[in-house]
C-alpha positions in Angstrom: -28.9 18.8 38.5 -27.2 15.5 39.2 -29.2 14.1 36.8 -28.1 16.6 34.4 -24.6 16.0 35.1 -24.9 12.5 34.7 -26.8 12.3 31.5 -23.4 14.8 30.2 -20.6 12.1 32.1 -22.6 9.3 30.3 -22.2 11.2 26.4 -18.7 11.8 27.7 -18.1 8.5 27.7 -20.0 7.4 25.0 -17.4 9.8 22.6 -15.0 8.7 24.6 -15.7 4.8 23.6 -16.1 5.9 19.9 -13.2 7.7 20.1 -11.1 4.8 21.2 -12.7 2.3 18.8 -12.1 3.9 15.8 -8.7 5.2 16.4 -8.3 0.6 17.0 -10.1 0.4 14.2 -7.7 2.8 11.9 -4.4 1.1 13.7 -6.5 -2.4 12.9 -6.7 -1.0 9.0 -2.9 0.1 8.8 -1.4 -3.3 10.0 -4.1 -5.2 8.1 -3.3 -2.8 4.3 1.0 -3.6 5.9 0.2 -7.1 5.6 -2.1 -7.4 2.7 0.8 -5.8 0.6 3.4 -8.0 2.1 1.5 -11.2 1.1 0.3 -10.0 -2.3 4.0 -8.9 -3.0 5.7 -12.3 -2.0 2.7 -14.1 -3.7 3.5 -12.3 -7.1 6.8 -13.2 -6.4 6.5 -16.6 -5.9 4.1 -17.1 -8.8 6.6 -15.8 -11.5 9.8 -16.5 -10.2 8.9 -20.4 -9.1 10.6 -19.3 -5.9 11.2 -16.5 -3.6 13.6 -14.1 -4.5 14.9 -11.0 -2.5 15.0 -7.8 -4.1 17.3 -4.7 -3.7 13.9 -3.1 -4.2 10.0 -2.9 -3.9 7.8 -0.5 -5.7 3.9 -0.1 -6.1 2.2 1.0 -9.0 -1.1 2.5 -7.9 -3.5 3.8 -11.4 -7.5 4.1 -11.3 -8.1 1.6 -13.7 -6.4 -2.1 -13.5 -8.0 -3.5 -16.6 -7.2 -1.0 -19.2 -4.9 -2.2 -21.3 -2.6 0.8 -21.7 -1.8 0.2 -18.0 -1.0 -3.4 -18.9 1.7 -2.6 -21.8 3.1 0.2 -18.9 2.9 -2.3 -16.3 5.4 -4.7 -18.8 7.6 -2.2 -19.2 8.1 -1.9 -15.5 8.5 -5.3 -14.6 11.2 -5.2 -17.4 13.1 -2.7 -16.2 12.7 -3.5 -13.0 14.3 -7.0 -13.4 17.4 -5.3 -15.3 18.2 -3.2 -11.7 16.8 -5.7 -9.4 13.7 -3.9 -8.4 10.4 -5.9 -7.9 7.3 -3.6 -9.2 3.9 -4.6 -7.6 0.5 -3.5 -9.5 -2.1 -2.2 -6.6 -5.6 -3.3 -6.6 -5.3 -6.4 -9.1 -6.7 -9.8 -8.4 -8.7 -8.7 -5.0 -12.5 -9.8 -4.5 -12.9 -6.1 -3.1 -12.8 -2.9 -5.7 -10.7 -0.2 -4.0 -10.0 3.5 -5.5 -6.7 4.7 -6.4 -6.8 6.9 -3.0 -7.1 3.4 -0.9 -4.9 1.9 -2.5 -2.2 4.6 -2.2 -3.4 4.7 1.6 -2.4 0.5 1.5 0.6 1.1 -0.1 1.9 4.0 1.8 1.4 2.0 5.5 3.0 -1.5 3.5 6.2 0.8 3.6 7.4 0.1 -0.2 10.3 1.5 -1.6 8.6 3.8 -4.1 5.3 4.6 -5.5 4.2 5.2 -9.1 1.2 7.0 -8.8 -1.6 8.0 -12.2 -2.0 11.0 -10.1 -4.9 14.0 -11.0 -4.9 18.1 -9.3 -7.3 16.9 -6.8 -6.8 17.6 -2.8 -6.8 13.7 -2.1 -3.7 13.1 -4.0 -1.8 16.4 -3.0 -2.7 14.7 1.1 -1.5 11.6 0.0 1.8 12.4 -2.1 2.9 14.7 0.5 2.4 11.7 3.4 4.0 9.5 1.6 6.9 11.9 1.0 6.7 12.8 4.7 7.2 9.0 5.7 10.1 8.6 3.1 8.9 7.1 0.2 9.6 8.7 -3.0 6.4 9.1 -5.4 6.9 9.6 -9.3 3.7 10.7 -10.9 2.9 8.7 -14.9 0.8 10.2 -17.1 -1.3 12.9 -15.1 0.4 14.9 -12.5 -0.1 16.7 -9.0 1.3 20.4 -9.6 2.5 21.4 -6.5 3.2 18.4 -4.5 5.9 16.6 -2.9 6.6 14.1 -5.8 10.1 13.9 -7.1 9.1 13.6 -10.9 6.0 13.6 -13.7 6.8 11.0 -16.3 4.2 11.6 -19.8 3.9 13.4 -22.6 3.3 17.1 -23.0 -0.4 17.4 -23.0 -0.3 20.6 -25.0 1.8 19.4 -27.4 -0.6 16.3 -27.8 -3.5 19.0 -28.3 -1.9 20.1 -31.1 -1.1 17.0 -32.8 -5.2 16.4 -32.5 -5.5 19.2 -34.1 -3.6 18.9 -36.9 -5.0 15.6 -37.8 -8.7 17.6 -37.5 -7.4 19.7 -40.2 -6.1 16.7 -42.3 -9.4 15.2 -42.0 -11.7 18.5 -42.0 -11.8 18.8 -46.3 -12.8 15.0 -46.4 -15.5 15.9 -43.6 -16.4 18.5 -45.8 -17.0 16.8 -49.0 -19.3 14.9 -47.4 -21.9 17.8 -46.8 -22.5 17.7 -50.8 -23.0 21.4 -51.3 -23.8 21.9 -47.3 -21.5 25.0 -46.5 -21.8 25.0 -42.9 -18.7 24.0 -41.0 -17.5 20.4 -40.3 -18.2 19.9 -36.5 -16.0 18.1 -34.3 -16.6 16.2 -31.1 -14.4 15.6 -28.6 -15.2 12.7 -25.7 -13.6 13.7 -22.5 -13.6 11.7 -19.7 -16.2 12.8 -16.8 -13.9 10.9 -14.4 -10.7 12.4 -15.3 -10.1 15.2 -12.7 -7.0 16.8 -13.6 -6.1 19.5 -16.1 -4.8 17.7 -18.9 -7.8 17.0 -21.0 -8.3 21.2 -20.6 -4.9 21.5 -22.0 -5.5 18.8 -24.6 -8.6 20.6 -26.0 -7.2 24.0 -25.4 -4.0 23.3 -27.2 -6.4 21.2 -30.5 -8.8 24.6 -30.4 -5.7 27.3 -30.8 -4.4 24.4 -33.5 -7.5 24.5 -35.6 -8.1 28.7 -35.2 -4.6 29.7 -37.0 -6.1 27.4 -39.9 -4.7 28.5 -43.2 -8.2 30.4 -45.1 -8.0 26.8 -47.0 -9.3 24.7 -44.9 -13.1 24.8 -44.5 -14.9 26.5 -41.0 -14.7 24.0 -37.9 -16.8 24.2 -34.9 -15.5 22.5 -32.2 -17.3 20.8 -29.0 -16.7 18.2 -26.3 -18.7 15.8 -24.3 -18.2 14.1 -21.0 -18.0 10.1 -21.3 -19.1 8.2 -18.0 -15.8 5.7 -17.6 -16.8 4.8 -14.3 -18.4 1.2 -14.9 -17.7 -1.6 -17.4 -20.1 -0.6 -19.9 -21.3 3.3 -18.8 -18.6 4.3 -21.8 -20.7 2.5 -24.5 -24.2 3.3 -23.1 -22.4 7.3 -22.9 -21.7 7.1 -26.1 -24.2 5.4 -27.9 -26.7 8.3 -26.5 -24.3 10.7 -28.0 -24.3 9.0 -31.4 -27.8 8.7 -31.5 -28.6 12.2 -31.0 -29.9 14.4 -33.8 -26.6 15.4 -35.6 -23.8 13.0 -36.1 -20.7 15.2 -35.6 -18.4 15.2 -38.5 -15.3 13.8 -36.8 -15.0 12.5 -33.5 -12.1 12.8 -31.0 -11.6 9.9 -28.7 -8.9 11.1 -26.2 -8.7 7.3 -24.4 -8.3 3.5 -25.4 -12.0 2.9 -24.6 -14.0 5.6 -26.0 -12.0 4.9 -29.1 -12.9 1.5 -29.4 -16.6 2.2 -28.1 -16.9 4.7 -30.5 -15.6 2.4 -33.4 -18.4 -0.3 -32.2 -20.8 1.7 -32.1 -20.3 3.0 -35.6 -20.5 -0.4 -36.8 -23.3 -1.3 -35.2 -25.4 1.4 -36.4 -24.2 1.5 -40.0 -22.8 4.7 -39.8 -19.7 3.7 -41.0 -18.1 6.4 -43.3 -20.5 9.1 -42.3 -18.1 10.4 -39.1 -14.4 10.8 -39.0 -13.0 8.8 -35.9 -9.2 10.2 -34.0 -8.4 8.1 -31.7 -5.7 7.0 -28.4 -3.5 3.8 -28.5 -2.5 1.0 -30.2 -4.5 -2.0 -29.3 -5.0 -5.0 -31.5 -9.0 -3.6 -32.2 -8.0 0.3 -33.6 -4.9 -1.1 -35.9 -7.7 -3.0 -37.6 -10.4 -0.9 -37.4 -7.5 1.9 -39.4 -6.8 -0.8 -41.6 -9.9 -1.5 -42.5 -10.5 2.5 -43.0 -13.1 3.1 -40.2 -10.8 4.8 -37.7 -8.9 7.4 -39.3 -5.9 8.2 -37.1 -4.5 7.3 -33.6 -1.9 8.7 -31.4 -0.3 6.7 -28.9 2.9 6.9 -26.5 5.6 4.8 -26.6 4.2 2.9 -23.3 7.0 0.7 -23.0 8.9 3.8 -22.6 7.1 5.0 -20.5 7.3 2.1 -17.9 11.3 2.2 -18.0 11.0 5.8 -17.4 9.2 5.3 -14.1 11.6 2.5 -12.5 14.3 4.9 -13.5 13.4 7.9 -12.3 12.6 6.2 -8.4 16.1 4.3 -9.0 17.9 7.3 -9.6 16.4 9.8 -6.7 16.8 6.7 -4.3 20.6 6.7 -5.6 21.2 10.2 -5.9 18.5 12.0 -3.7 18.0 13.9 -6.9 15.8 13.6 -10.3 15.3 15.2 -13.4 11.5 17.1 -12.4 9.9 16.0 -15.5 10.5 12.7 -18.2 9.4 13.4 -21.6 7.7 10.8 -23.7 7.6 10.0 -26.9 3.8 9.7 -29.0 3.6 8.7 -32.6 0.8 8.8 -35.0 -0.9 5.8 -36.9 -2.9 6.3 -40.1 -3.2 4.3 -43.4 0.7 5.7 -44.2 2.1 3.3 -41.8 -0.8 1.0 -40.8 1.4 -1.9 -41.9 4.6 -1.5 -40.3 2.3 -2.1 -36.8 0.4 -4.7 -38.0 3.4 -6.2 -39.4 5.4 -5.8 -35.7 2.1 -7.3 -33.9 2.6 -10.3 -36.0 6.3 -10.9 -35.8 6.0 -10.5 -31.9 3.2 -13.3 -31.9 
């Protein structure tokens, strides 16, 4: 019986121990992701003002993805801003030898005690937890281009995703009697493809495609039959977007226009057109504005894009946490603007592009 009793104290213990150790080792974490922010922030600081500099403000930009360039363009936008009402902005995750998720690095940015957060936030539990903590501890979160439904954040700054759907899908049905000409006497419908990112997980790419689909149904009787179907893109690695794609392109059935609904599926889709000679026998829609899809429009292989003013968008976000640090109050939702980009207009960018070089 004693021995029995003993073996129990001794497992006691032993969770006891544990216990203690990794509520150190959590405290151990939250000073060390305090401290890491601190010196990353100053660093920054340092490094592109000459000197340091102290701010009325300190905000954190937290996004899954620190080397797309869409983030990059937002990113200037912010620092722009930021410098007009005397706010530093600090991008999360960039320039560490160790890859964290958006969810660790909101965990960082949250104990560092910043000002605000800007958060590329999806429906997912881990975001609702951690918007609501941060909102708990006092620090304001506005939400850019996806958005929690349902949490503490004070405001969702993007574009209306079902009003994007419908813009896809009325470029489909500019492009669907071309498609069709190319069937030469073939009168089944034009097929469309739409790449969706198997990463994404929020509801906007359902409303996109939702919004394109009831688009393309209340199709005048002119316009030829379209059959519309989407596919999931692996975006989770450097080049698991290409090798996605390229296994979609190479399946029986090229799909008579393709919908890219992201900067690099666009661009890996346009590659891999090229690369197979299959230029001209797909119709490409793209997302954004980079350097690579204005040329690959001008040079007729991409047929449209749509992009948001990102600039925009980045002034949008500084403002929104200026204004609810201010005035405790903020407009729930920022509307941004998204313009289209075809051979009608092709020049006027390329043209911009080169005055700004």
């Amino acid at each position: 019986m004693s021995e029995e009793k003993g073996s129990r104290d001794r497992k006691y213990g032993i969770v006891t121990i544990l216990l203690i150790v990794t509520v150190l080792i959590s405290g151990l974490v939250t000073v060390c992701s305090m401290i890491y922010f601190r010196v990353r922030i100053r660093t920054d600081i340092l490094q592109s003002d000459g000197e340091s500099r102290e701010y009325s403000g300190y905000y954190a930009l937290v996004t899954s993805d620190n080397e797309d360039a869409f983030w990059s363009t937002v990113f200037d936008g912010m620092r722009d801003e930021g410098e007009m009402t005397d706010v530093y902005v600090y991008r999360a995750g960039r320039n560490l030898a160790t890859e964290y998720d958006k969810y660790d690095l909101m965990e960082m940015a949250i104990a560092s005690g910043v000002d605000g957060i800007i958060y590329e936030a999806d429906d997912t539990a881990e975001s609702m937890t951690l918007i609501n903590k941060a909102n708990s501890e006092g620090i304001p979160v506005v939400t850019v281009r996806s958005d929690t439904p349902g949490s503490k954040r004070k405001s969702f700054i993007g574009v209306s995703f079902y009003n994007l759907g419908t813009e896809y899908g009325k470029l489909i049905l500019s492009a669907s009697r071309e498609a069709y000409a190319r069937h030469n006497g073939d009168e089944s419908d034009v097929s469309v493809l739409v790449l969706t990112d198997e990463d994404m997980r929020d509801t906007s790419q359902n409303v996109v495609v939702t919004a394109l689909k009831e688009t393309i149904e209340k199709r005048p009787e002119s316009y030829p039959g379209i059959t519309v179907a989407t596919a999931k893109i692996d975006n989770s690695g450097e080049f698991t977007a290409e090798e996605s794609i390229r296994k979609v392109l190479t399946d029986p059935g090229l799909p008579d226009i393709i919908v890219c609904l992201n900067e690099i599926n666009t661009v890996s889709v346009y590659q891999a057109i090229v690369e197979q000679n299959k230029v001209g026998a797909s119709t490409i829609i793209g997302y954004y504005d980079s350097e690579t899809i204005l040329r690959a429009i001008e040079k007729q292989i991409i047929y449209a894009t749509i992009t948001i003013d990102s600039q925009q968008l980045g002034h949008d976000c500084i403002d929104a946490l200026n204004e609810y640090i201010k005035y405790k109050r903020v407009s729930e939702y920022y509307g941004v603007d998204y313009k289209i980009i075809d051979m009608s207009n092709i020049d006027d960018y390329l043209k911009g592009g080169e005055d700004n070089e």
